[in-house]
C-alpha positions in Angstrom: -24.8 -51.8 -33.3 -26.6 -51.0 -36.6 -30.1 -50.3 -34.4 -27.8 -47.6 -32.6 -26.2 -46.3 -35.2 -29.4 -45.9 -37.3 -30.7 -43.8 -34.1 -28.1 -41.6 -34.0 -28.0 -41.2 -38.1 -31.8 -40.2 -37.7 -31.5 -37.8 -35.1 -28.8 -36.2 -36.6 -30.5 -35.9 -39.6 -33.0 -34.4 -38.1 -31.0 -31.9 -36.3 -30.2 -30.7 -39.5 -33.4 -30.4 -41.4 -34.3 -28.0 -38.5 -31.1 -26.0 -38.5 -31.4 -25.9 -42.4 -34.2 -23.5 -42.8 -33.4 -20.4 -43.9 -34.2 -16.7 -42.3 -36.7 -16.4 -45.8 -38.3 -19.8 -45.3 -38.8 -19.4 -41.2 -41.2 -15.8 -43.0 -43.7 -18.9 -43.4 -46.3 -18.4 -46.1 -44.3 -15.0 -47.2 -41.7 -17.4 -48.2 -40.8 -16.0 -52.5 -41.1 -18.7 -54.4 -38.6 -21.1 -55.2 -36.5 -22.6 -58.1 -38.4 -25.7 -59.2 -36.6 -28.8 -60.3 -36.8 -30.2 -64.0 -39.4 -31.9 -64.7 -39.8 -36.0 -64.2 -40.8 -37.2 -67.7 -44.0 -39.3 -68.1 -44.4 -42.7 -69.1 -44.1 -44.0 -72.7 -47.0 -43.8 -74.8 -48.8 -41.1 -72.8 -49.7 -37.4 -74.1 -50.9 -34.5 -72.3 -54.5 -33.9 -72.7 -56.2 -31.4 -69.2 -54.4 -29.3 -67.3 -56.2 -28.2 -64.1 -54.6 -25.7 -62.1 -55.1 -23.8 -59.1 -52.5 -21.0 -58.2 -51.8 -18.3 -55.3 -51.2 -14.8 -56.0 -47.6 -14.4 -56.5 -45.7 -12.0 -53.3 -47.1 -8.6 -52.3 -47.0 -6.2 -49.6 -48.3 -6.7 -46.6 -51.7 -6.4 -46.4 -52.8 -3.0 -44.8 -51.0 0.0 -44.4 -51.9 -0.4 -40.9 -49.9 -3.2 -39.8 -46.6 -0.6 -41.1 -47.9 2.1 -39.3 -49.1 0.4 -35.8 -45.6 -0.6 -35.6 -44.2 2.8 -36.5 -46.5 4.5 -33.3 -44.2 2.4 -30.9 -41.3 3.6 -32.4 -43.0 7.4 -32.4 -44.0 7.1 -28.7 -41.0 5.3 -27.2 -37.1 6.3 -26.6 -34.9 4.4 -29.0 -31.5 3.3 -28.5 -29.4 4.0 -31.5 -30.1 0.5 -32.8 -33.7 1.7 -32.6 -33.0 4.8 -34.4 -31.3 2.7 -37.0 -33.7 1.1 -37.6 -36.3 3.1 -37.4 -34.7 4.5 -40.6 -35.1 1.3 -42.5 -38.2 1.4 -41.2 -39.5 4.0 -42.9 -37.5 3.3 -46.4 -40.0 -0.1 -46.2 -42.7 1.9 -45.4 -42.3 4.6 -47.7 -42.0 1.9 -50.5 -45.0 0.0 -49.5 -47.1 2.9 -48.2 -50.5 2.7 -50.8 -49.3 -0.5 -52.3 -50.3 -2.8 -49.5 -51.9 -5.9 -50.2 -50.9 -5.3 -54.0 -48.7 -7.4 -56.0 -45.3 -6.8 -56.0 -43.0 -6.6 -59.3 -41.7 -9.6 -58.4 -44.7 -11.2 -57.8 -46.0 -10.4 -61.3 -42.6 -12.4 -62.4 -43.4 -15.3 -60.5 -46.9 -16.1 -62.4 -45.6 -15.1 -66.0 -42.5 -17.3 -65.6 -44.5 -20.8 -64.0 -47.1 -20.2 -66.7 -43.8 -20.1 -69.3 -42.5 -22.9 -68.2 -45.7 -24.5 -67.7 -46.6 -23.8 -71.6 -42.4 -25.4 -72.2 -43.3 -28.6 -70.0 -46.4 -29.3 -72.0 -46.0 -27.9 -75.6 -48.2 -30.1 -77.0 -51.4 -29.7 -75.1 -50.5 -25.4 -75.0 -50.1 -26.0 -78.8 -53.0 -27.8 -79.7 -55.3 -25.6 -77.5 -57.7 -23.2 -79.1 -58.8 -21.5 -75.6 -57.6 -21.2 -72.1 -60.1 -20.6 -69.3 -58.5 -18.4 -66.9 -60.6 -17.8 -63.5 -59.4 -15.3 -60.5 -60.6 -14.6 -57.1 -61.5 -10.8 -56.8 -58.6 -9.9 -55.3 -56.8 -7.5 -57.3 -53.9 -9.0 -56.6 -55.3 -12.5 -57.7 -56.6 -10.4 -60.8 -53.1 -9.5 -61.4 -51.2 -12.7 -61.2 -54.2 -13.9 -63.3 -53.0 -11.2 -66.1 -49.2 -11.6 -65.3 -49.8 -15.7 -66.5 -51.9 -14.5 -69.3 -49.0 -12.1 -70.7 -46.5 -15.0 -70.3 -48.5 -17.6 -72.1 -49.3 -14.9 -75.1 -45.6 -14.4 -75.6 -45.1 -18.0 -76.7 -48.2 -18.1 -78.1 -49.7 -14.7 -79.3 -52.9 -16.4 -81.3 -53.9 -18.8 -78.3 -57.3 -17.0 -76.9 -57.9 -16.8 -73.1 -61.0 -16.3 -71.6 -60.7 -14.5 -68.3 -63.1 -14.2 -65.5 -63.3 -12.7 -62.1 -66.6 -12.7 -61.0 -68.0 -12.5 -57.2 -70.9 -15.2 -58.3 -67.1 -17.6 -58.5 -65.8 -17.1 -55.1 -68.0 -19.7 -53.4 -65.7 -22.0 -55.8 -62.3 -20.4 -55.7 -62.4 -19.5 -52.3 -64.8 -20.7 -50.3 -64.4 -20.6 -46.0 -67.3 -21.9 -45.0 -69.3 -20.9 -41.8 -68.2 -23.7 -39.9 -64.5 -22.7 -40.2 -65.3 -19.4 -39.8 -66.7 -20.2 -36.4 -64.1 -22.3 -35.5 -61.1 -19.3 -36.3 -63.3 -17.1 -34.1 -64.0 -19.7 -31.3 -63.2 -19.2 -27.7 -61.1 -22.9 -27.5 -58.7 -21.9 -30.9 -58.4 -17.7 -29.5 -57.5 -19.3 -26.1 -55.1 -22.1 -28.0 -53.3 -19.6 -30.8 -52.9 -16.8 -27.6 -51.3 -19.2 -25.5 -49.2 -20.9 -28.7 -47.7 -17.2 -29.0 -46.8 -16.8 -25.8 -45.4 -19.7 -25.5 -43.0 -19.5 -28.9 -42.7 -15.5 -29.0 -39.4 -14.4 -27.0 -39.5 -10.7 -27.6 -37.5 -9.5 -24.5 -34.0 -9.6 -26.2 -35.2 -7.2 -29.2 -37.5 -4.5 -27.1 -33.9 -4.3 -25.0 -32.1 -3.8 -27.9 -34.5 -0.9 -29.8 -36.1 0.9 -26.7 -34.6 2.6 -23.7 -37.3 1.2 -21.8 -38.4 -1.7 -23.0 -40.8 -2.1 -19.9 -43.0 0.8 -21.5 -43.9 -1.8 -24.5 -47.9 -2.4 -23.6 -47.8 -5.8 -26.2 -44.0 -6.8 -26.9 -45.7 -9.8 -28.2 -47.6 -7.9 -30.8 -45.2 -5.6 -31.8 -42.3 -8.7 -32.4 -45.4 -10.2 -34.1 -45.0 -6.5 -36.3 -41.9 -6.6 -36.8 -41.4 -10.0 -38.2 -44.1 -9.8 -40.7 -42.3 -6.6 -42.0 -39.2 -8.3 -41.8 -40.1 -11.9 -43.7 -42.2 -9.4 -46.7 -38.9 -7.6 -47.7 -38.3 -10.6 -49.7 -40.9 -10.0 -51.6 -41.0 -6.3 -52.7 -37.1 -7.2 -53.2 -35.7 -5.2 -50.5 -32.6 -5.5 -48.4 -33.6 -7.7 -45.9 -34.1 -7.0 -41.7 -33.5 -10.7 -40.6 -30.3 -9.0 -38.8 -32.5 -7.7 -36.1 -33.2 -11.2 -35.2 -31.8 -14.0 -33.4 -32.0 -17.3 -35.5 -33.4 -19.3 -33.1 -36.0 -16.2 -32.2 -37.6 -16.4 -36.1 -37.3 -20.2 -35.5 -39.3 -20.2 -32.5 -42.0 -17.7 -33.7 -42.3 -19.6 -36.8 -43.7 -23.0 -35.5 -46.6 -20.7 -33.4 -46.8 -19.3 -37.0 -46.7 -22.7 -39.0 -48.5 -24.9 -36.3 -51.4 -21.7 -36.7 -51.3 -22.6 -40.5 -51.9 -26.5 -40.0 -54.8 -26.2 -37.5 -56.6 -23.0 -39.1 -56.5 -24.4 -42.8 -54.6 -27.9 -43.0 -55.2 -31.7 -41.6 -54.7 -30.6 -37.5 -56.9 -32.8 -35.8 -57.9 -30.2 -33.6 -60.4 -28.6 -36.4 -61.8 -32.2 -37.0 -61.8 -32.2 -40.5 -63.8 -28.4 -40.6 -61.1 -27.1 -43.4 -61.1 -30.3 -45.9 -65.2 -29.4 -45.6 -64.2 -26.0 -46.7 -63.0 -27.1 -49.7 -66.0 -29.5 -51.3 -67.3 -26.7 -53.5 -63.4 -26.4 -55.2 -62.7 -29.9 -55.4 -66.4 -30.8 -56.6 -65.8 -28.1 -59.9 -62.6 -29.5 -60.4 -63.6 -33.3 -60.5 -67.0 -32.1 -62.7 -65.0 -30.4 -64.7 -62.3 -33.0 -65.7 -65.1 -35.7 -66.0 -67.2 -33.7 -68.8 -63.6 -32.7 -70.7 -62.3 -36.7 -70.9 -66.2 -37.9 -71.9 -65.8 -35.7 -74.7 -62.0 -36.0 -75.0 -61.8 -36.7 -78.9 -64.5 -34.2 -80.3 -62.4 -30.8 -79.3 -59.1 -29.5 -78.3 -61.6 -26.3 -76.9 -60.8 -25.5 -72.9 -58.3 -28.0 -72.3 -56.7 -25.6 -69.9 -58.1 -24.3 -66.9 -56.2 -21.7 -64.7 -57.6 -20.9 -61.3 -55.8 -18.0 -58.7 -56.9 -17.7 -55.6 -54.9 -17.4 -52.1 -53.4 -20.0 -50.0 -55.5 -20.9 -47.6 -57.8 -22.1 -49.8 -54.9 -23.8 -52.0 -53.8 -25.3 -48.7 -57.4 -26.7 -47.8 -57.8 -28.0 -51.1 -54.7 -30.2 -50.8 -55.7 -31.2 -47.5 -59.2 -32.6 -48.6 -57.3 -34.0 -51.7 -55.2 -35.8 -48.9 -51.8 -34.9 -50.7 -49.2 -36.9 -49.2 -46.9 -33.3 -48.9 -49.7 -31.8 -46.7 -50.6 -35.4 -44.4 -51.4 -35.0 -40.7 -48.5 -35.6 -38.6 -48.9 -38.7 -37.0 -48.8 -39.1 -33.2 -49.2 -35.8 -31.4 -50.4 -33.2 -33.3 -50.9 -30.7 -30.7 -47.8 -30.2 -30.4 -45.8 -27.6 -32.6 -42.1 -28.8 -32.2 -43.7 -31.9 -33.4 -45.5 -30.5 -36.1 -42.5 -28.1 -37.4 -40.6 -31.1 -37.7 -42.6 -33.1 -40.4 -45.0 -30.1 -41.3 -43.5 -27.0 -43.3 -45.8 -24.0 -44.6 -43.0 -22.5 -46.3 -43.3 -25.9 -48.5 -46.5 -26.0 -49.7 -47.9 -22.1 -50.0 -45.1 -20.0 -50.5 -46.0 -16.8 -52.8 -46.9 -17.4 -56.0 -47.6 -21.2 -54.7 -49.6 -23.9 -57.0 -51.0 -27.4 -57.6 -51.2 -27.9 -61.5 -53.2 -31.3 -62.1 -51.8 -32.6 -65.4 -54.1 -35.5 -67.0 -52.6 -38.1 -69.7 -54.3 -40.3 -72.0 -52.1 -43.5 -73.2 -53.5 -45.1 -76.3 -56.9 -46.2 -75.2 -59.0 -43.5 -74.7 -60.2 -44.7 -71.5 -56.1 -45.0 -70.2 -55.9 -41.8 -68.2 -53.3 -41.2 -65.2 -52.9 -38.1 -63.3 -50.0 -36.4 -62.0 -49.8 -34.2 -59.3 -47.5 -31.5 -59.6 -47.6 -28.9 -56.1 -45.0 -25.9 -56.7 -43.8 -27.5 -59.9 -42.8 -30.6 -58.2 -44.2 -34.0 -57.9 -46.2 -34.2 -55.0 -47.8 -38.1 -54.1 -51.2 -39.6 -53.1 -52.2 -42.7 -50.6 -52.9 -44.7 -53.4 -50.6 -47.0 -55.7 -48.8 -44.9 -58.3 -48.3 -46.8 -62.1 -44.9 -45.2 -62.4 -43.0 -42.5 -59.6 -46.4 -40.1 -59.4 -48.2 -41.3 -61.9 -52.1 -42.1 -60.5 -55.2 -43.6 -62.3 -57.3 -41.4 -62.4 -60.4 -43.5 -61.7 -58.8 -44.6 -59.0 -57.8 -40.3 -57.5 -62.0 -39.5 -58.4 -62.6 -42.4 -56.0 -60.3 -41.3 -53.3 -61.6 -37.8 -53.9 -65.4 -38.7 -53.8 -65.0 -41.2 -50.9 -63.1 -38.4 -49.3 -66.2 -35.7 -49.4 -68.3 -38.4 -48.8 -66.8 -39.3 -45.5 -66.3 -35.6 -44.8 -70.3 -34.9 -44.9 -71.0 -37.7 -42.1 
């Protein structure tokens, strides 16, 4: 009786974590940030000493003008219904608002990276306060740039005479966001083209909205892409803070589209087995000048207060790789079959781990032996976990991370 019920209880459960997600989450990595929690407190007797932390740029537009204005054409070069007419006036409102801005950080997303590093500099007053200079590192992306100076600005408010030294050099990008060869190769492949192509068809039901904005819906050469258009447009409205387009859509439509999306996301740059460890490989170079650097800072923990703070933004592929090769328990290959995406929407959620504005801030501790140093893990301002035995809730020894980490590459390069 209690086997049964427990069966039920979990399938019901599950039921509900997948009607739970909201139209913004099912827009997948253009997901605004969220609310974090308050913070966990550490154990007794430990202080704050390193703070390593790598950060995606905070919401934008979409990336080209050209993924507005290919989707625009159909509307030009097509009869519309009146729906499609209506629409095609809050299309061009979003256009005309993002037209020249695309790829750029939004106003909102300049928000997102002065209030974590606020709140960032409120969790850990002491280190912030006894910090003479923050290193702050960007990708060349101007929008990386941007969310580099938007954390900057924040920190400087609360503390005008800290000094940050800021960098965004092309020499870095190797570092802060390296795709290797290998994974290039395997994006362009034949066997992951063929597999994403037949992914989309499979999850992508356009034929309910080309009926519902053309007269002819027959006439649409790629429904597939131009769904694939309009969804992109739709799930980004969020983050220029426009009225949103989710009405267009059926739930379950976004829902579907969203695991071809999300399962994409887990094979291209998370654990999938299908890209046999090419995307943790991806990441050595990050994870290697991370490790480096934490090792030099706690040999010479007691001599200076100098660079104790290390801010990194980058994009979140490269986040989401990193956290892969650092075997983060949030980001974990599904078990079982993982070539499936039901499966992998069920336990898997790229909404979770690299929404805009998404980051992993490692925060080091010393307890009273200078030696005594834990780790926490903290992925979107919330405590994310390990495969190792934590001292207390998240709390890690960090020998004990450096070995997993090392072991880790180690294993990768066989």
């Amino acid at each position: 009786m209690h086997v049964r019920f427990l069966v039920i209880f979990t399938l019901f459960t599950l039921t509900l974590q997948a009607w739970g997600q909201s139209n913004e989450q099912l827009g997948s990595s253009y997901f605004a940030y969220p609310p974090p929690p308050a913070l966990t407190p550490a154990p007794t007797g430990y202080v704050p000493v390193f703070l390593s932390h790598y950060g995606r740029h905070g919401s934008r537009w979409l990336t080209e003008d050209r993924r507005y204005e290919e989707v625009l054409k159909e509307f030009d070069e097509h009869e519309l219904t009146e729906a499609g007419k209506a629409l095609r006036k809050r299309l061009d409102n979003v256009w005309a608002d993002a037209k020249g801005r695309s790829g750029e950080l939004t106003a909102l997303g300049e928000k997102q990276h002065h209030d974590i590093a606020q709140r960032m500099a409120s969790n850990f007053p002491t280190l912030f306060q006894h910090t003479q200079n923050v290193k702050a590192q960007s990708s060349t992306s101007r929008r990386c740039m941007m969310s580099m100076m938007a954390a900057c600005e924040g920190i400087k408010e609360l503390m005008p005479t800290i000094r940050i030294q800021r960098s965004a050099y092309e020499r870095d990008m190797t570092v802060i966001n390296q795709e290797s060869e290998e994974l290039k190769g395997f994006k362009k492949g034949d066997f992951w083209t063929q597999t994403e192509d037949s992914i989309y068809k499979a999850y992508c039901h356009p034929e309910r909205l080309m009926a519902h904005i053309f007269v002819n819906p027959e006439q649409i050469e790629d429904p597939i892409q131009l769904f694939d258009g309009l969804y992109w447009i739709a799930s980004n409205m969020q983050d220029a803070m426009l009225s949103n387009m989710y009405d267009i859509f059926e739930h379950q439509e976004l829902e579907a589209y969203w695991k071809a999306i999300n399962y994409r996301m887990y094979v291209t740059n998370g654990p999938a087995t299908l890209n046999d460890g090419t995307t943790s490989r991806s990441s050595h170079n990050l994870l290697k000048s991370i490790i480096d650097e934490a090792v030099e800072f706690l040999q010479n923990i007691n001599k200076t207060n100098d660079n104790s703070i290390h801010l990194r933004f980058g994009h979140d592929s490269a986040l989401l790789r990193l956290l892969t090769l650092m075997r983060v328990e949030e980001c974990k290959q599904v078990q079982g079959n993982d070539t499936d995406a039901d499966r992998v929407a069920t336990y898997w959620h790229d909404y979770e781990l690299v929404p805009m504005a998404a980051n992993l801030q490692l925060v080091f501790y010393q307890g009273k032996a200078k030696q005594d140093i834990i780790l926490r893990l903290l992925l979107n301002e919330r405590d994310a976990h390990l495969p190792l035995k934590a001292i207390n809730g998240c709390f890690y020894r960090w020998e004990e991370v450096k070995k997993l980490w090392i072991q880790q590459m180690e294993q990768d390069k066989k």
